[in-house]
C-alpha positions as CSV (number, residue, x, y, z in Angstrom):
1,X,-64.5,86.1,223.3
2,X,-64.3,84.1,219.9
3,X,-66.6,84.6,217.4
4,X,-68.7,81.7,217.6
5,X,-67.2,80.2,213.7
6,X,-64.0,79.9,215.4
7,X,-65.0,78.5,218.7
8,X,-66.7,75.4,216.4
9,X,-63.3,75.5,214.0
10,X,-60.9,75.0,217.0
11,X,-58.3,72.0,216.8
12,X,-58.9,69.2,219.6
13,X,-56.8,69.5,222.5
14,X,-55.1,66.2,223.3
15,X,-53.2,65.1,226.6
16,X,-51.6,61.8,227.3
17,X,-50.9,61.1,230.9
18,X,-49.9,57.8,232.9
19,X,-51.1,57.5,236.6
20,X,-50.0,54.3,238.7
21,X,-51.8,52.6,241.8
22,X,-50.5,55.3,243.6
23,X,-52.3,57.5,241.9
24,X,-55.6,55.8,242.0
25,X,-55.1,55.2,245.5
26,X,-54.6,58.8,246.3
27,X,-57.3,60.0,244.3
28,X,-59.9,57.7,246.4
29,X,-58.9,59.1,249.6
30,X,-59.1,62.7,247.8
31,X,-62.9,62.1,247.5
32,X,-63.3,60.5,251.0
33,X,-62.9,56.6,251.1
34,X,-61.7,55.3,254.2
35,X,-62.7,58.9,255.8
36,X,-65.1,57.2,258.4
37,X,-63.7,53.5,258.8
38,X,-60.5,52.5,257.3
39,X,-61.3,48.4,258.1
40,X,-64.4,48.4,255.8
41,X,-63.6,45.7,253.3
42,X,-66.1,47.9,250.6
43,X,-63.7,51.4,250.9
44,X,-60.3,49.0,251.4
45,X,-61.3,48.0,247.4
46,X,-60.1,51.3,246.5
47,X,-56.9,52.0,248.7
48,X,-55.2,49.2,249.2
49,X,-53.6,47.5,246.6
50,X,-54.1,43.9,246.8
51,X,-57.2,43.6,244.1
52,X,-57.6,47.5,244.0
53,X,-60.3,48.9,242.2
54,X,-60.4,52.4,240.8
55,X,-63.5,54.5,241.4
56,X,-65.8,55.3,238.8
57,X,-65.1,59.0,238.9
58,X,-61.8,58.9,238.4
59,X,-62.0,59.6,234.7
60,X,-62.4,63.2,235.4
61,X,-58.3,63.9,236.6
62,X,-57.2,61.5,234.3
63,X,-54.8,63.0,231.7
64,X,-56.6,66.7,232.8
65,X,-55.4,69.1,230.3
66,X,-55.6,71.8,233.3
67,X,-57.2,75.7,233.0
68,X,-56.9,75.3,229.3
69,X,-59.2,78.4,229.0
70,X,-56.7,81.0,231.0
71,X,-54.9,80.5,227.4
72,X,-54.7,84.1,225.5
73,X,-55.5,82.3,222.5
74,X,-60.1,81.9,223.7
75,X,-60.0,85.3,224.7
76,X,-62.1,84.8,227.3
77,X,-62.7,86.5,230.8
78,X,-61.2,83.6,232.3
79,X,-61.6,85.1,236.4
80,X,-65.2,84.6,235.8
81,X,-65.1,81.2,234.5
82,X,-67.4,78.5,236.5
83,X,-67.9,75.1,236.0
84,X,-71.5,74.8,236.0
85,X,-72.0,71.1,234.6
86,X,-70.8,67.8,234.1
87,X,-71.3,64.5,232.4
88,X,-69.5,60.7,232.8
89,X,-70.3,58.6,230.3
90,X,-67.9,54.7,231.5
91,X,-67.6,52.4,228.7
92,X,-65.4,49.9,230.4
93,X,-64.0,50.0,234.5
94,X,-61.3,52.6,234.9
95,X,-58.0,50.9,235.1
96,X,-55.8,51.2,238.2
97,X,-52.7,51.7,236.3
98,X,-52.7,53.5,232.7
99,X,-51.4,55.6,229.8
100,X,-54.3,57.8,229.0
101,X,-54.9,60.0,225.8
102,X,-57.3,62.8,226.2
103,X,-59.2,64.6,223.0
104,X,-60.9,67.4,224.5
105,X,-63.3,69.2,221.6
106,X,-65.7,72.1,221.7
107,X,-69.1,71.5,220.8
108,X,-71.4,74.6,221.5
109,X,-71.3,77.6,222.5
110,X,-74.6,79.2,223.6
111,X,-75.1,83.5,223.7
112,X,-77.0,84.4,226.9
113,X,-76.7,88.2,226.0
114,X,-74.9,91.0,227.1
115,X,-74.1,91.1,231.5
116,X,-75.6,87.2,230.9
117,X,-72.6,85.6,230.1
118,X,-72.2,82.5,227.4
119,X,-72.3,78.5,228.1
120,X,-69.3,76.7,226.3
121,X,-70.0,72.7,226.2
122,X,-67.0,70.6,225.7
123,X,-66.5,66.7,225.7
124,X,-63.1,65.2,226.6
125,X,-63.0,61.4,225.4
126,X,-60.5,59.0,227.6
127,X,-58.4,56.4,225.3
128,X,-55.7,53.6,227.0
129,X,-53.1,54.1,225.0
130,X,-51.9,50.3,224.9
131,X,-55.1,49.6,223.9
132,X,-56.9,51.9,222.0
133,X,-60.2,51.0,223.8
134,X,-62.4,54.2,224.9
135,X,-62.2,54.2,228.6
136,X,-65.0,57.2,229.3
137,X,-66.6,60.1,227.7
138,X,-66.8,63.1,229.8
139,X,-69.0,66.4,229.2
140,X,-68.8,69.7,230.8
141,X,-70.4,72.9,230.8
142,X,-68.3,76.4,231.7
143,X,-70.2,79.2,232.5
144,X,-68.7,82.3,230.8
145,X,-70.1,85.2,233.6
146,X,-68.0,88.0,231.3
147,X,-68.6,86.9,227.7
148,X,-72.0,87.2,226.9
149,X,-73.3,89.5,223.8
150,X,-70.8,88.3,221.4
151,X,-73.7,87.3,219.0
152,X,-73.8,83.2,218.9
153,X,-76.6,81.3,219.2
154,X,-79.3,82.0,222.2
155,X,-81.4,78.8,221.8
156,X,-81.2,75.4,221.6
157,X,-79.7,74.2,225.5
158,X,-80.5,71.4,227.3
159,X,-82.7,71.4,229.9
160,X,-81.5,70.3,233.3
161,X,-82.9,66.9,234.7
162,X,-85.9,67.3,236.7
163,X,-85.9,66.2,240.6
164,X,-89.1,64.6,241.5
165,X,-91.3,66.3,243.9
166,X,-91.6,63.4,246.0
167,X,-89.3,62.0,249.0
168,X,-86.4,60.5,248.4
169,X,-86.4,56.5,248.3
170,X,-82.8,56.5,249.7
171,X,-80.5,58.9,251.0
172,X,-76.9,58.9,251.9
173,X,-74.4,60.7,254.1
174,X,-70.8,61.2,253.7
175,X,-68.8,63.4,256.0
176,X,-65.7,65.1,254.3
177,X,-62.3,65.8,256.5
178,X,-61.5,69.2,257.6
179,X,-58.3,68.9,255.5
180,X,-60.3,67.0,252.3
181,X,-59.4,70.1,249.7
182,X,-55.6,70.0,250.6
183,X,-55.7,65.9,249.7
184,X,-57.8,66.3,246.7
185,X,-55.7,68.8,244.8
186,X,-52.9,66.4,244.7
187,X,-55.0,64.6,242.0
188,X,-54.3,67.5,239.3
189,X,-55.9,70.9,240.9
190,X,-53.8,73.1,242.2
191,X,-56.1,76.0,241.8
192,X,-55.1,78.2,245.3
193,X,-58.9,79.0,245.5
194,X,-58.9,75.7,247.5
195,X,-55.9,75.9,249.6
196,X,-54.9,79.9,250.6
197,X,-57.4,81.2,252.9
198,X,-56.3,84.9,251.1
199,X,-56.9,83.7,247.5
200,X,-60.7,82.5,249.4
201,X,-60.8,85.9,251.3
202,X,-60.5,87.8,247.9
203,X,-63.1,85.3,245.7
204,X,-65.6,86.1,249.1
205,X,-65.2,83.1,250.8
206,X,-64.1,83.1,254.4
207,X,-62.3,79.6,254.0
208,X,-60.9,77.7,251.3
209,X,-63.6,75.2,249.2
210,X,-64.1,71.9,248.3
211,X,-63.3,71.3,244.9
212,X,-66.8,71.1,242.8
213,X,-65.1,68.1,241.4
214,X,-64.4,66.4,245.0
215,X,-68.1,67.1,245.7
216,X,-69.4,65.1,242.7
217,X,-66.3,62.4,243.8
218,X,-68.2,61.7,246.9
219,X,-71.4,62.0,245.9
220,X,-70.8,59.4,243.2
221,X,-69.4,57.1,246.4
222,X,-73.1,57.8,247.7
223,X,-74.2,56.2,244.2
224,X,-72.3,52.9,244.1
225,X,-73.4,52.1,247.7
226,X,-76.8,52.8,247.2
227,X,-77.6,51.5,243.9
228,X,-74.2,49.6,242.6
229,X,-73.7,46.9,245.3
230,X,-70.1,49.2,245.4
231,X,-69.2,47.2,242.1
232,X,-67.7,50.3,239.8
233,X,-68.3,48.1,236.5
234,X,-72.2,48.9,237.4
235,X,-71.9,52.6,237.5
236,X,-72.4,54.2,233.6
237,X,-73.3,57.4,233.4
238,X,-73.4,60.0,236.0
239,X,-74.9,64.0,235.1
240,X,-74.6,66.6,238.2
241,X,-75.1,70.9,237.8
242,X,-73.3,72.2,240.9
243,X,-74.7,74.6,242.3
244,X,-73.3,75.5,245.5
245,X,-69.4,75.3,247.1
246,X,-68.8,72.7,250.1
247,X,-66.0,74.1,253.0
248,X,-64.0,70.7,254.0
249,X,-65.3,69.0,257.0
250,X,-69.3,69.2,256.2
251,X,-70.9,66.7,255.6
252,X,-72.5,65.8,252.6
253,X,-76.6,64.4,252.4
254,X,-77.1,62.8,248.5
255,X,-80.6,62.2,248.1
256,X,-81.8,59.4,246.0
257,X,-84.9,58.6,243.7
258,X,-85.4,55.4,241.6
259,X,-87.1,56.4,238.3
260,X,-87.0,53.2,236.8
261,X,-84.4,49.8,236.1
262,X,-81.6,51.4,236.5
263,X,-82.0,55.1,236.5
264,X,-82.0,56.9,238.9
265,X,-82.2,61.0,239.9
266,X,-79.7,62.5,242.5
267,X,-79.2,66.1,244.4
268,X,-77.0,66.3,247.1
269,X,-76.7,69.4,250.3
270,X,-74.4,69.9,253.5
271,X,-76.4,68.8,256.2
272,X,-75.6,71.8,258.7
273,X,-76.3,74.2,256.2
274,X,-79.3,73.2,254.5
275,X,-77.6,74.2,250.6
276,X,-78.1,72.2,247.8
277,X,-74.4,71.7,246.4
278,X,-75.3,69.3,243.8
279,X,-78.9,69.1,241.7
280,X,-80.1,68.2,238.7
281,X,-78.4,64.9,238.6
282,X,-79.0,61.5,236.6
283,X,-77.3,58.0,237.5
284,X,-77.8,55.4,235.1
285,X,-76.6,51.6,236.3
286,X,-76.5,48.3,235.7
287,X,-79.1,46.3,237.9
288,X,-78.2,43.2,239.0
């Protein structure tokens, strides 16, 4: 593990990558659309390419500078790496078709103590590159399970986003397919963890899993139906913890509350198994 000096000293990472219609395309059916009717005229906006629309999660594959933290050089236990966190902040609609530049930086790094592990926030900002406009700000949170004790700060994290303790005022449910994992890694995440049922065997899983990141792609379909009149330029900012895997082919139940002009809190659990996959999370929108 770096000392914690060096973690804060490190050089950005940038990425440029360009992705076409195709790419958009494939990336919404990777997080579902079109899964349950292909004629709807709202799930069409994102596959087909007369007036295609990208989804507003998108940003997260865009120009992904991949398991940058296998690298030798962070000395970190990377086989015990989770992503336990993420943030979207959208400053303008995702464009179908782009050259993107990604700056990834590291911004803390917190000391849970020894056999407690160590939480590494990191931001990755989105740029066109025609343009120079800033397309999306993204936040993520690692959990370090083997890199705890190396004497950084202990205090100082933020809090999750409380759930209210009430019922939902809306909730949604999207199935997934049985072969959703296998689609979805097309979009930049080959991990095997998500495709060899050996690879799932050995990380004590008796199938393959969803991606964490295809769970938070559907639940954020949930959001723009419920709440975003399925208009992407009204989704804005979007804050999930995961907190449980998804096998493909469950379906997924988001549950909704309104907490005031347009914010909104979200968790999300498979419906035959009762687990919360998603919690903690915060929508914020643009009301009409």
């Amino acid at each position: 593990m770096l000392p914690y000096d060096e973690w804060m000293a490190l050089p950005p990472i940038e990425t440029i990558a360009r992705h076409e219609v195709r790419d958009t395309i494939l990336y919404a059916l990777g997080v579902g659309a079109g899964a349950e009717d292909p004629t709807d005229a709202a799930e069409l906006a994102y596959l087909y390419e007369e007036g295609l629309k990208a989804l507003p999660t998108m940003p997260l594959v865009l120009a992904y500078p991949g398991f940058y933290l296998k690298e030798p050089r962070f000395r970190v236990d990377w086989a015990k790496v989770l992503h336990g966190e993420q943030r979207l902040i959208l400053h303008r609609p995702v464009p179908v078709a782009a050259t993107i530049r990604s700056v990834l930086t590291f911004d803390e790094v917190y000391d849970k103590g020894p056999d407690k592990g160590a939480l590494l926030f990191a931001s990755r900002r989105l740029y066109d590159q025609a343009t120079g406009d800033l397309v999306a700000t993204l936040g993520s949170t690692s959990f370090l399970r083997g890199d705890g004790g190396y004497g950084g700060r202990t205090d100082g994290a933020p809090p999750p986003h409380p759930i209210p303790d009430r019922a939902a005022d809306a909730i949604i449910d999207l199935s997934t397919r049985i072969d959703q994992a296998l689609l979805y890694r097309l979009s930049g995440d080959p991990n095997p963890l998500h495709a060899d049922p050996a690879i799932a065997r050995r990380a004590g899983f008796d199938r393959p899993i969803l991606h964490g990141m295809c769970t938070y792609g559907v639940v954020g379909r949930a959001l723009l139906r419920a709440l975003c009149g399925n208009d992407p330029a009204r989704f804005r900012q979007f804050d999930a913890r995961f907190s449980s895997p998804v096998f493909p082919g469950e379906t997924i139940r988001t549950d909704i509350w309104r907490d005031g002009p347009g914010r909104a809190s979200v968790r999300a659990r498979v419906v035959g198994r009762d687990v919360v996959v998603l919690n903690h999370g915060f929508l914020a929108f643009a009301e009409t």
